[in-house]
mmCIF file of the N, C-alpha and C atoms, coordinates in Angstrom:
data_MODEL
# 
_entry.id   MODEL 
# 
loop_
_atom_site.group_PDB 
_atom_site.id 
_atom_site.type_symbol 
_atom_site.label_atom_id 
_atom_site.label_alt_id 
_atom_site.label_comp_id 
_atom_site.label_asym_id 
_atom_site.label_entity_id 
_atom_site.label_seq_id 
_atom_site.pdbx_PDB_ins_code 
_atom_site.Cartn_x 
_atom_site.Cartn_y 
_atom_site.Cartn_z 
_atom_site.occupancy 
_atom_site.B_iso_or_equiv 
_atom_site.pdbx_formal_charge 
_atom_site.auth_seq_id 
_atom_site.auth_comp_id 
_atom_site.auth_asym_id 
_atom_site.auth_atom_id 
_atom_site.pdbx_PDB_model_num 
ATOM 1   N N  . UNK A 1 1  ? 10.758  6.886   16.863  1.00 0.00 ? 1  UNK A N  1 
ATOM 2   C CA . UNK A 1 1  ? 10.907  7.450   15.541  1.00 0.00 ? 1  UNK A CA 1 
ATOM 3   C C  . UNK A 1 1  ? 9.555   7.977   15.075  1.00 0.00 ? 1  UNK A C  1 
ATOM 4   N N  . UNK A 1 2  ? 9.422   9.022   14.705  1.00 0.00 ? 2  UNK A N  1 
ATOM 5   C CA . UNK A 1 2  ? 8.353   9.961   13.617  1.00 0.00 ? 2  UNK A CA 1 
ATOM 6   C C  . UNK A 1 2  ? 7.690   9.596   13.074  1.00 0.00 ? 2  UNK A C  1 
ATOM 7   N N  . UNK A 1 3  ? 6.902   9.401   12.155  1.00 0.00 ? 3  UNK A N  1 
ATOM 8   C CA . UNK A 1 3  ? 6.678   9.226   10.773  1.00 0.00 ? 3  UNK A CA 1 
ATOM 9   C C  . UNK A 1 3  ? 6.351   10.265  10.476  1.00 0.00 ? 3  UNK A C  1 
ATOM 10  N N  . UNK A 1 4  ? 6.821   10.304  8.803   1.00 0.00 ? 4  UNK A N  1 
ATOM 11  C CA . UNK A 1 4  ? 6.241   11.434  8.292   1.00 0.00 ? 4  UNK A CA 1 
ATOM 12  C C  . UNK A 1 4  ? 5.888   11.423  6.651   1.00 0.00 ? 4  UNK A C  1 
ATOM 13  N N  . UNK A 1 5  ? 5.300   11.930  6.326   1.00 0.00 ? 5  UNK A N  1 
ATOM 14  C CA . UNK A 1 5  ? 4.712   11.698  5.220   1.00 0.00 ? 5  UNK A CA 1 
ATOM 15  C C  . UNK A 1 5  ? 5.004   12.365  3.786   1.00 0.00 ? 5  UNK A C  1 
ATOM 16  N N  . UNK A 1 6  ? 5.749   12.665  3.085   1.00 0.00 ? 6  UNK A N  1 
ATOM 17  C CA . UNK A 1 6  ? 6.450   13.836  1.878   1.00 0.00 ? 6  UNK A CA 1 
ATOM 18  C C  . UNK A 1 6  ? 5.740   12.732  0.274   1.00 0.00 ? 6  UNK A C  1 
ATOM 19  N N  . UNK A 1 7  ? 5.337   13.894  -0.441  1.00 0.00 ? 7  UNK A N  1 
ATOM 20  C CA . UNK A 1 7  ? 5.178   13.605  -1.819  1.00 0.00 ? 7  UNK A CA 1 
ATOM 21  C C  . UNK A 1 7  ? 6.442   13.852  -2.566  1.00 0.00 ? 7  UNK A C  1 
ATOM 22  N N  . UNK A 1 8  ? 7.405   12.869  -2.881  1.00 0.00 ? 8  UNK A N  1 
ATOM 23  C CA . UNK A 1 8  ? 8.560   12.720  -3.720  1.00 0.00 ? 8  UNK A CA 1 
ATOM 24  C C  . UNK A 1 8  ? 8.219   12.239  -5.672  1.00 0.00 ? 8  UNK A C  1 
ATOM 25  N N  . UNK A 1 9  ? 9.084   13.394  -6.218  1.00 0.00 ? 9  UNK A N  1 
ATOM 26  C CA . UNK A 1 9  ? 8.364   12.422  -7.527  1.00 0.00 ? 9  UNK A CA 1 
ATOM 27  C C  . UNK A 1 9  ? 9.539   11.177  -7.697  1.00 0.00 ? 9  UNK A C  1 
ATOM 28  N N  . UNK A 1 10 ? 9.168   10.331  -8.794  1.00 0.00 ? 10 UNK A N  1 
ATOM 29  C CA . UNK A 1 10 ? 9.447   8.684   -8.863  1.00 0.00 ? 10 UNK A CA 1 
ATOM 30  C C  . UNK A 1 10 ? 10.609  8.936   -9.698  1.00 0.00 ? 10 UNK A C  1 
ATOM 31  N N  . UNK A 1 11 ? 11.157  9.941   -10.038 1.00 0.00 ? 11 UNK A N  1 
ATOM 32  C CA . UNK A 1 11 ? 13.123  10.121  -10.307 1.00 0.00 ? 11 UNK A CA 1 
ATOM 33  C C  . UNK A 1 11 ? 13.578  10.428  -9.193  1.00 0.00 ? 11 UNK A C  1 
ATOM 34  N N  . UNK A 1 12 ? 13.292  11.535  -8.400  1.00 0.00 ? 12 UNK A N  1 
ATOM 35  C CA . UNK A 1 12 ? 13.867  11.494  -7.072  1.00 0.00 ? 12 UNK A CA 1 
ATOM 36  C C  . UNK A 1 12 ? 14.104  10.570  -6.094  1.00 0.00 ? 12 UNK A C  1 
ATOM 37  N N  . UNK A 1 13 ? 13.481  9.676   -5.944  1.00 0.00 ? 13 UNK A N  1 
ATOM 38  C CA . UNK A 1 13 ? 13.219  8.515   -4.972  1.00 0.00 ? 13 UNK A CA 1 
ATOM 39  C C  . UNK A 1 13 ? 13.797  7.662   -5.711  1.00 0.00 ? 13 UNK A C  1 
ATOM 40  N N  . UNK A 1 14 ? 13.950  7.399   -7.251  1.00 0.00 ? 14 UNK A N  1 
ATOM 41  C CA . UNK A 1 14 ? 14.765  6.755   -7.569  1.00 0.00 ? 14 UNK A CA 1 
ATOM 42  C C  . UNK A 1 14 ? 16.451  7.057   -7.698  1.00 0.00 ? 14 UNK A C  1 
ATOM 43  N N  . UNK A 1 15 ? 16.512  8.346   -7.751  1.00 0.00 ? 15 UNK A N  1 
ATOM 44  C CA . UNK A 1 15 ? 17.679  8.510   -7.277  1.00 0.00 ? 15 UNK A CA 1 
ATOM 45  C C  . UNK A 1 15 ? 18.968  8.743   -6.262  1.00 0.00 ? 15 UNK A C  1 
ATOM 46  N N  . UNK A 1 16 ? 17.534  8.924   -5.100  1.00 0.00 ? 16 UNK A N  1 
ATOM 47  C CA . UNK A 1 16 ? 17.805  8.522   -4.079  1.00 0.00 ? 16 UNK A CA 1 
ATOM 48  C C  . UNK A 1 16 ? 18.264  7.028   -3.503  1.00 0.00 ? 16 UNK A C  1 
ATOM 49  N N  . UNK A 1 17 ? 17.619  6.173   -3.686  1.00 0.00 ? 17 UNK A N  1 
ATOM 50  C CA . UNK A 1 17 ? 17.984  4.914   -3.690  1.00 0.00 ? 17 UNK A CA 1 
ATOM 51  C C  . UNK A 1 17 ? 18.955  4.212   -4.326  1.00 0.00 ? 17 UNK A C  1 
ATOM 52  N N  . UNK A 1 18 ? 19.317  4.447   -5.812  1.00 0.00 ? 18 UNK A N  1 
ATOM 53  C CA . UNK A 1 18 ? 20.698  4.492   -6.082  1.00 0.00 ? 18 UNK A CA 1 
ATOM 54  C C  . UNK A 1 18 ? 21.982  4.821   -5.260  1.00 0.00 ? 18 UNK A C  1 
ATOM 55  N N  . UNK A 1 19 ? 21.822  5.655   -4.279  1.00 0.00 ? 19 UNK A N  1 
ATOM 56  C CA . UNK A 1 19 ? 23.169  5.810   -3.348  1.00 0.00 ? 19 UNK A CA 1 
ATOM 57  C C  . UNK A 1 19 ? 22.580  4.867   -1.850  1.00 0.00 ? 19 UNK A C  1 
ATOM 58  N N  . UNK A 1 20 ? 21.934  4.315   -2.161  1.00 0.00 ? 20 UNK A N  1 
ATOM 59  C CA . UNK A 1 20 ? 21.853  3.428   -0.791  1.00 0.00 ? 20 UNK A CA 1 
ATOM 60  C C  . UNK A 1 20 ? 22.633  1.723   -1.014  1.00 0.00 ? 20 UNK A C  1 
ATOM 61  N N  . UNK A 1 21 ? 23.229  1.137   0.086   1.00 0.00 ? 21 UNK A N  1 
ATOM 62  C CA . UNK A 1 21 ? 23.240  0.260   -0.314  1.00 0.00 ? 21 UNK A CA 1 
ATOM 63  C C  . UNK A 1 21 ? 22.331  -0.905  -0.863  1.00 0.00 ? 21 UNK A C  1 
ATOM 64  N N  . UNK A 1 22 ? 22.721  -2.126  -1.141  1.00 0.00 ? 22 UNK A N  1 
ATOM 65  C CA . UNK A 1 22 ? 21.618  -2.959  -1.545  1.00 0.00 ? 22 UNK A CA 1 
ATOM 66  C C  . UNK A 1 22 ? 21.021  -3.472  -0.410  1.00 0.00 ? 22 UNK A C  1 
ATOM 67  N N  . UNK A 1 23 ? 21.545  -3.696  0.988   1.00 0.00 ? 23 UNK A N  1 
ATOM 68  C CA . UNK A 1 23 ? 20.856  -4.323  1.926   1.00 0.00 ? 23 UNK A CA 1 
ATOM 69  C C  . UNK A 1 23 ? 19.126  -3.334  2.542   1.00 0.00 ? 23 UNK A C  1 
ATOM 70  N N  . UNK A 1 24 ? 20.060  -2.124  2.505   1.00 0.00 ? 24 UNK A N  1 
ATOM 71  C CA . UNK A 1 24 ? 19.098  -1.086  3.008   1.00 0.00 ? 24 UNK A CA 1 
ATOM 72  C C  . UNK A 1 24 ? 18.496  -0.891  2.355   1.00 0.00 ? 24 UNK A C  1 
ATOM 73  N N  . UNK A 1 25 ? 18.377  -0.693  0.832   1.00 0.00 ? 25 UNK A N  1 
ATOM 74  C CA . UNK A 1 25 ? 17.584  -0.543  -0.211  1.00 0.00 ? 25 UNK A CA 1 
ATOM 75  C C  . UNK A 1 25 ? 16.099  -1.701  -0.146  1.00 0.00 ? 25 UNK A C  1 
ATOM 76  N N  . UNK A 1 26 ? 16.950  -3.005  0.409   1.00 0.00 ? 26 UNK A N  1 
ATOM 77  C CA . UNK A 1 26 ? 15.807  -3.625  1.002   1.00 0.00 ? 26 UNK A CA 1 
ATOM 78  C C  . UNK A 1 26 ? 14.964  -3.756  1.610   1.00 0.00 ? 26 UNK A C  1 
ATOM 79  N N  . UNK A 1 27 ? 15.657  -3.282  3.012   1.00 0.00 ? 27 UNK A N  1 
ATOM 80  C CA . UNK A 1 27 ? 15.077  -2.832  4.088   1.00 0.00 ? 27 UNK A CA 1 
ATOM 81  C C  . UNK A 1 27 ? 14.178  -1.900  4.437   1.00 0.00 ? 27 UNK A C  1 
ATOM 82  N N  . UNK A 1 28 ? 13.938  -1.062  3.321   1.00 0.00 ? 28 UNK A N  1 
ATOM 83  C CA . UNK A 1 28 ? 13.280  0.061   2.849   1.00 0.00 ? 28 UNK A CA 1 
ATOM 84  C C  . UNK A 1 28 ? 11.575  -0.401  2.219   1.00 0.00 ? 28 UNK A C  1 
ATOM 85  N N  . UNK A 1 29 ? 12.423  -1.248  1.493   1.00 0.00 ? 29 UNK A N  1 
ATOM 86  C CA . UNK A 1 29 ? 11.216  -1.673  0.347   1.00 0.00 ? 29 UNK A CA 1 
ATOM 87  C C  . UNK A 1 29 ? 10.790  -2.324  1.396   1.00 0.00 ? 29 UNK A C  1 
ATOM 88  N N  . UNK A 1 30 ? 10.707  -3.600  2.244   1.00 0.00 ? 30 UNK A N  1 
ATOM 89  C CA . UNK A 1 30 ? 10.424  -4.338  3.101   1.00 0.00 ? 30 UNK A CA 1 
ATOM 90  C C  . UNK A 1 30 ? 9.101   -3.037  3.899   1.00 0.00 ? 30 UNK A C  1 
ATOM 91  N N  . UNK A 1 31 ? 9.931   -1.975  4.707   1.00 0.00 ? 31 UNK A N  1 
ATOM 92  C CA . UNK A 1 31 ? 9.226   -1.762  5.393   1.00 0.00 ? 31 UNK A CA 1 
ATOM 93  C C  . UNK A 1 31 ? 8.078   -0.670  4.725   1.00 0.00 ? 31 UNK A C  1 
ATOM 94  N N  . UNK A 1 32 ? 7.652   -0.316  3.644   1.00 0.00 ? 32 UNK A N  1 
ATOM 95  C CA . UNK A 1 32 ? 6.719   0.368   2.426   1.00 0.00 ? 32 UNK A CA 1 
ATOM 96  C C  . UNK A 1 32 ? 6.269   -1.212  2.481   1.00 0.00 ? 32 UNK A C  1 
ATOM 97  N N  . UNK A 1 33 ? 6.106   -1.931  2.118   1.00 0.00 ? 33 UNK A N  1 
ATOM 98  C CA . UNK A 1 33 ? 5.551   -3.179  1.606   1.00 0.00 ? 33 UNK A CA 1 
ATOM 99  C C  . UNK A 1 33 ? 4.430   -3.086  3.281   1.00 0.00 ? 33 UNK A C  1 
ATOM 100 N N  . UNK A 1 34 ? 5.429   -3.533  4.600   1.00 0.00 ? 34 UNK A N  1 
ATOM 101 C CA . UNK A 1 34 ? 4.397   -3.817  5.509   1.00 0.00 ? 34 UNK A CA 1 
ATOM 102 C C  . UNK A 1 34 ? 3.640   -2.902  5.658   1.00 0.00 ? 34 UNK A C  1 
ATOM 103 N N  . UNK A 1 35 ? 3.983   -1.366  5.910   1.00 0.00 ? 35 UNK A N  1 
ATOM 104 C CA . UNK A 1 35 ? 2.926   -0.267  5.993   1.00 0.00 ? 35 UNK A CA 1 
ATOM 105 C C  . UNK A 1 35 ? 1.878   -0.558  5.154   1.00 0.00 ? 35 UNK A C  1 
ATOM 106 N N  . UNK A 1 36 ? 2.047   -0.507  3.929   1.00 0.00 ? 36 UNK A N  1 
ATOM 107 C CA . UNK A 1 36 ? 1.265   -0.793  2.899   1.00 0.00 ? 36 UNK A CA 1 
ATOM 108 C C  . UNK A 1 36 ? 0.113   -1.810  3.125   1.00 0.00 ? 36 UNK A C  1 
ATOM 109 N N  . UNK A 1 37 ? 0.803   -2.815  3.801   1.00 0.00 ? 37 UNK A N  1 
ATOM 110 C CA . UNK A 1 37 ? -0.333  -4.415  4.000   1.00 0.00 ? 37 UNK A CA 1 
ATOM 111 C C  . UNK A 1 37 ? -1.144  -3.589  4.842   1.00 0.00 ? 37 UNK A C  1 
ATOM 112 N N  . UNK A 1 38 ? -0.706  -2.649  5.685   1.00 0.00 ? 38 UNK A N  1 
ATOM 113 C CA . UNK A 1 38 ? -1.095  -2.319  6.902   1.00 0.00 ? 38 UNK A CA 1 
ATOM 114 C C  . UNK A 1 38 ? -2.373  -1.692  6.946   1.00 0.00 ? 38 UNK A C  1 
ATOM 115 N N  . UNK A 1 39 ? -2.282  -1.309  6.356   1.00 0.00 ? 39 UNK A N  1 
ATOM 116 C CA . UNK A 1 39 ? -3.353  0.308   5.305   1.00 0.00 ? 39 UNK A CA 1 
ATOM 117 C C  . UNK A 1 39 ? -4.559  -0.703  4.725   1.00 0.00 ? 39 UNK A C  1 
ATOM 118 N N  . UNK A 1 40 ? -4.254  -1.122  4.035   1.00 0.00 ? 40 UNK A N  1 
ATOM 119 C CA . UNK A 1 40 ? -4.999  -2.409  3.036   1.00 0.00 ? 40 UNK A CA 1 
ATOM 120 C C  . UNK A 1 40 ? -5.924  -3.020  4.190   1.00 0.00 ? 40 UNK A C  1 
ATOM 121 N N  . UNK A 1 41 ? -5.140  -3.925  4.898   1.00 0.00 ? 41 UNK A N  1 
ATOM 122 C CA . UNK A 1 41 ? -6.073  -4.170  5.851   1.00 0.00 ? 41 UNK A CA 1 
ATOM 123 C C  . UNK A 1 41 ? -6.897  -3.545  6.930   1.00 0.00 ? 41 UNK A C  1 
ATOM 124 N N  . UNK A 1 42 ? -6.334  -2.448  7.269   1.00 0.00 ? 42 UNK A N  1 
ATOM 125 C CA . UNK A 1 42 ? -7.494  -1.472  7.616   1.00 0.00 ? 42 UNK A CA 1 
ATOM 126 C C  . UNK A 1 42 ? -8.461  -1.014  7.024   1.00 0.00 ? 42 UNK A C  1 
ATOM 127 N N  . UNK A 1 43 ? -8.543  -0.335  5.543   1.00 0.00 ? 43 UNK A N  1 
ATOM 128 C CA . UNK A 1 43 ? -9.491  -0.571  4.727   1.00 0.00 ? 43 UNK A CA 1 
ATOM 129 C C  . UNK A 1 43 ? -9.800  -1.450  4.587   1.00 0.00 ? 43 UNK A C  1 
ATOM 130 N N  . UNK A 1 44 ? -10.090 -2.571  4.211   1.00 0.00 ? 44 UNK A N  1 
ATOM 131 C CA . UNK A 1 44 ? -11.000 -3.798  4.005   1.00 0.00 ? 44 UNK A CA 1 
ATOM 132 C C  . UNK A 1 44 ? -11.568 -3.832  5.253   1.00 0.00 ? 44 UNK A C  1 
ATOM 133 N N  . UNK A 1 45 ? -11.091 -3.943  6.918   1.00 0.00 ? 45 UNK A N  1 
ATOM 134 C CA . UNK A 1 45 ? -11.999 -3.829  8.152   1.00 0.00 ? 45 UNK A CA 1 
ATOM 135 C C  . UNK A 1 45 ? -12.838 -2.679  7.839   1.00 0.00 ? 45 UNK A C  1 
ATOM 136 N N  . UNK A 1 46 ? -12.721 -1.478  7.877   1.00 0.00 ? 46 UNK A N  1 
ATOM 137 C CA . UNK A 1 46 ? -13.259 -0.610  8.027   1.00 0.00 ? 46 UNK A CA 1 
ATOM 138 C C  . UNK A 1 46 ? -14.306 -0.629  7.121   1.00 0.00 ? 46 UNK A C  1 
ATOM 139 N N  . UNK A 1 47 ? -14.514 -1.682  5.727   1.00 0.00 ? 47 UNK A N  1 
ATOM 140 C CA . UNK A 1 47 ? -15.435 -1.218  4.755   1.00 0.00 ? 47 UNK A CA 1 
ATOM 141 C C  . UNK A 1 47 ? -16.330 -2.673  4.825   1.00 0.00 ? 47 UNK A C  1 
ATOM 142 N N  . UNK A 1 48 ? -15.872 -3.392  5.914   1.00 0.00 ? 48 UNK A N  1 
ATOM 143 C CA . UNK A 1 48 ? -17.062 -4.451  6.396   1.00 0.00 ? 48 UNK A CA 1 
ATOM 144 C C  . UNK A 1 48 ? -17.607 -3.928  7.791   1.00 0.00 ? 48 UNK A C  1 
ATOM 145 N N  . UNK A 1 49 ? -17.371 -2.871  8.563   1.00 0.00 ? 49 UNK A N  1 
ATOM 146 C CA . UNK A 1 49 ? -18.140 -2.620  9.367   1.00 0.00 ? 49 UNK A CA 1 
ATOM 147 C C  . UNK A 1 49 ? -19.213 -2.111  8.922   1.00 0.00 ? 49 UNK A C  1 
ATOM 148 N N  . UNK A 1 50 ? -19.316 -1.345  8.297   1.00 0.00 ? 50 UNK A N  1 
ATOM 149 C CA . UNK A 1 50 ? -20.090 -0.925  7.443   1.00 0.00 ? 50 UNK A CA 1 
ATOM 150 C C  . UNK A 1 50 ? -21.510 -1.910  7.193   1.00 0.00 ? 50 UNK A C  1 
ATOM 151 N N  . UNK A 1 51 ? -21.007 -3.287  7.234   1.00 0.00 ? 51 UNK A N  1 
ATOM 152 C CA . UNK A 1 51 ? -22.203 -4.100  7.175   1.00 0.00 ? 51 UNK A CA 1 
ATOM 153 C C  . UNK A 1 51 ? -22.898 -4.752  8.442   1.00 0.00 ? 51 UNK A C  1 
ATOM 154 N N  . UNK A 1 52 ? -22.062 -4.388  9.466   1.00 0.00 ? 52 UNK A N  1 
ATOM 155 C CA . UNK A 1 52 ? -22.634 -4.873  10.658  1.00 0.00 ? 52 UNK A CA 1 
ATOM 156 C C  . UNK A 1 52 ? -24.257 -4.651  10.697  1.00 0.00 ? 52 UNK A C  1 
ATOM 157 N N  . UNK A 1 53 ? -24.970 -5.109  11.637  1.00 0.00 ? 53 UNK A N  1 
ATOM 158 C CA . UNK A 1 53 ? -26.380 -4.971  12.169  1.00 0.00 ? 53 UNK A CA 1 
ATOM 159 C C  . UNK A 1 53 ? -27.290 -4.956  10.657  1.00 0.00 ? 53 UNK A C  1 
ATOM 160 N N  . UNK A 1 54 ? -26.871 -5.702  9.450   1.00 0.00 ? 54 UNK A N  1 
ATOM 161 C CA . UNK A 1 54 ? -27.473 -5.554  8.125   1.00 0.00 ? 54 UNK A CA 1 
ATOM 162 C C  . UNK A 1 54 ? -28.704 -6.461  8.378   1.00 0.00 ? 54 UNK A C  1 
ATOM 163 N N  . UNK A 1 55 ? -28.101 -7.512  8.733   1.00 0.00 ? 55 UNK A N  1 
ATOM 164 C CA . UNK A 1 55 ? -29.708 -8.585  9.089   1.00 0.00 ? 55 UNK A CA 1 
ATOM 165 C C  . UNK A 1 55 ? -29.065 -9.135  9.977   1.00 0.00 ? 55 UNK A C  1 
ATOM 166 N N  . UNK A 1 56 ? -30.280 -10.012 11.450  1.00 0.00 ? 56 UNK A N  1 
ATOM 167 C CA . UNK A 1 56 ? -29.919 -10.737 12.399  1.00 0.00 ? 56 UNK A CA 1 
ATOM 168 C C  . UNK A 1 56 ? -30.094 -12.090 12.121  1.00 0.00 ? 56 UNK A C  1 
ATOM 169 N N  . UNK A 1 57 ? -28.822 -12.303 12.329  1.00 0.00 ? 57 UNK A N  1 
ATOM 170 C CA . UNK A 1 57 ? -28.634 -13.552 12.249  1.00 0.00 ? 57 UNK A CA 1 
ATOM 171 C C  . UNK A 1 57 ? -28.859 -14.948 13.555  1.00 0.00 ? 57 UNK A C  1 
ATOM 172 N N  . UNK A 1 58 ? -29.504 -15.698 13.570  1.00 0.00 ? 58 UNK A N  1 
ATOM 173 C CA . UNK A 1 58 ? -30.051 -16.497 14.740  1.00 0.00 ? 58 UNK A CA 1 
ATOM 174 C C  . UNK A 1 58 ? -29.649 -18.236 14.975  1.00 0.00 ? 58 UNK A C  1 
ATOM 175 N N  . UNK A 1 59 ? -28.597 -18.322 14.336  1.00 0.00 ? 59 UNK A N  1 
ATOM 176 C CA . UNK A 1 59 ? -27.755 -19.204 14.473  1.00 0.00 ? 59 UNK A CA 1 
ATOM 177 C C  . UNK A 1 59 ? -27.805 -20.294 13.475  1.00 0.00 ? 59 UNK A C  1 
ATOM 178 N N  . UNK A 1 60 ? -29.093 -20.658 12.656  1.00 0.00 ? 60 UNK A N  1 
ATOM 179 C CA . UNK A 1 60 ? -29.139 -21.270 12.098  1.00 0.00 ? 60 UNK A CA 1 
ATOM 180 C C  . UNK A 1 60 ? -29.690 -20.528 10.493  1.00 0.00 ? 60 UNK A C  1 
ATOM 181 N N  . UNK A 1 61 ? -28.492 -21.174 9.722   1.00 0.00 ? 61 UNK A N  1 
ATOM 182 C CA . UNK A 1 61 ? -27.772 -20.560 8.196   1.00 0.00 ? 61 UNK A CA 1 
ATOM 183 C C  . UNK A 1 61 ? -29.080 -20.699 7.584   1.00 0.00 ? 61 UNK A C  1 
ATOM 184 N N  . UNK A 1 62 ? -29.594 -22.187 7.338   1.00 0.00 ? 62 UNK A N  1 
ATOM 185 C CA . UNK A 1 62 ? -31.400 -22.021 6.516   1.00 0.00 ? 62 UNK A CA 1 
ATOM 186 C C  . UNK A 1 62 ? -31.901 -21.429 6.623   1.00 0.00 ? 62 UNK A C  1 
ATOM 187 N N  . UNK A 1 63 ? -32.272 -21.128 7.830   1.00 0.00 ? 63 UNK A N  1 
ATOM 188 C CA . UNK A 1 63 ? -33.598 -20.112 8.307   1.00 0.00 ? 63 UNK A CA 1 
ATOM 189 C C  . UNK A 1 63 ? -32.952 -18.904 7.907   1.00 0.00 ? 63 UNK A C  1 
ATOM 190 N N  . UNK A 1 64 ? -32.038 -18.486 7.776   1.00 0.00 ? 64 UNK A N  1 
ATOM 191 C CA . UNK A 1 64 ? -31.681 -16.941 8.076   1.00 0.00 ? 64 UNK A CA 1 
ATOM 192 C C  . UNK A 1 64 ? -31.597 -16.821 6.524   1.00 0.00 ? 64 UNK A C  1 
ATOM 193 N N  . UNK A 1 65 ? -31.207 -17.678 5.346   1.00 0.00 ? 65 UNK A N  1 
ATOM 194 C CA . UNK A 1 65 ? -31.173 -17.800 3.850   1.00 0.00 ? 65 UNK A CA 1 
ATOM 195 C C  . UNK A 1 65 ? -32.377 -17.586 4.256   1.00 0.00 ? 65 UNK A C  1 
ATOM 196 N N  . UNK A 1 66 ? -33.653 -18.464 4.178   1.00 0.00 ? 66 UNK A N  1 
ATOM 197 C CA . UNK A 1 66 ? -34.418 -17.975 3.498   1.00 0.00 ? 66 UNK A CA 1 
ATOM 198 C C  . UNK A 1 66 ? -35.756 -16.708 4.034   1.00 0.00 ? 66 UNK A C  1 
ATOM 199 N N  . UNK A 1 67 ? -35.072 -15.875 5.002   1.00 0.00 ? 67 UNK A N  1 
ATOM 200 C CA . UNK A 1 67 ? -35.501 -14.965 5.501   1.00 0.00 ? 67 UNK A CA 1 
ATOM 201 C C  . UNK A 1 67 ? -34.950 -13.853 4.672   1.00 0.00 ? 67 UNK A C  1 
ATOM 202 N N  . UNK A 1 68 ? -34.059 -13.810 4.034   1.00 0.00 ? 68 UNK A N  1 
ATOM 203 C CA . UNK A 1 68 ? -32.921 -12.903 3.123   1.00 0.00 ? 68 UNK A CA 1 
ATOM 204 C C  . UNK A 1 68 ? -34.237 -12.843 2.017   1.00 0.00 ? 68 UNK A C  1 
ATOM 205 N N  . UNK A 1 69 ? -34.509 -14.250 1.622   1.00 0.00 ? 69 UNK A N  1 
ATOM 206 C CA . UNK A 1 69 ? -35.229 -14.322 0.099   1.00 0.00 ? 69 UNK A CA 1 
ATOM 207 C C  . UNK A 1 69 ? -37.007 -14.090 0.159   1.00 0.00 ? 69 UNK A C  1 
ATOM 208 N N  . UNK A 1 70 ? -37.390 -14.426 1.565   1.00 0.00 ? 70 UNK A N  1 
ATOM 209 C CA . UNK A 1 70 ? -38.838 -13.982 1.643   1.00 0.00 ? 70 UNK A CA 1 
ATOM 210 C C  . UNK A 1 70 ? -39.258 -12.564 1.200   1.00 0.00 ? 70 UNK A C  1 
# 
């Protein structure tokens, strides 16, 4: 299956869903909900790589605190 992507306005889609049943109507929302998580958590990875290689860290948490604050 495809995906594909359309800008619907929020009467249309609501009136669309009105002729669906209630199970599928679920099934719908269900699968917008996981995409959604899906997205989310790719942004949040993608906006901590970002911090990689910021300072080296050498295994021990004290020393590396107070190398942050020197």
């Amino acid at each position: 299956m495809n995906d594909v992507t359309l800008k619907i306005p929020k009467k249309a889609l609501y009136e669309f869903l009105q002729q669906l049943p209630y199970d599928e109507i679920e099934n719908v929302l269900n699968e917008i909900k996981d995409k959604h998580s899906s997205l989310i958590k790719l942004n949040r990875m993608q906006s901590l790589e970002s911090l990689n290689d910021i300072i080296s860290i050498g295994g021990d948490a004290l020393q590396d605190t107070e190398k942050l604050y020197e």
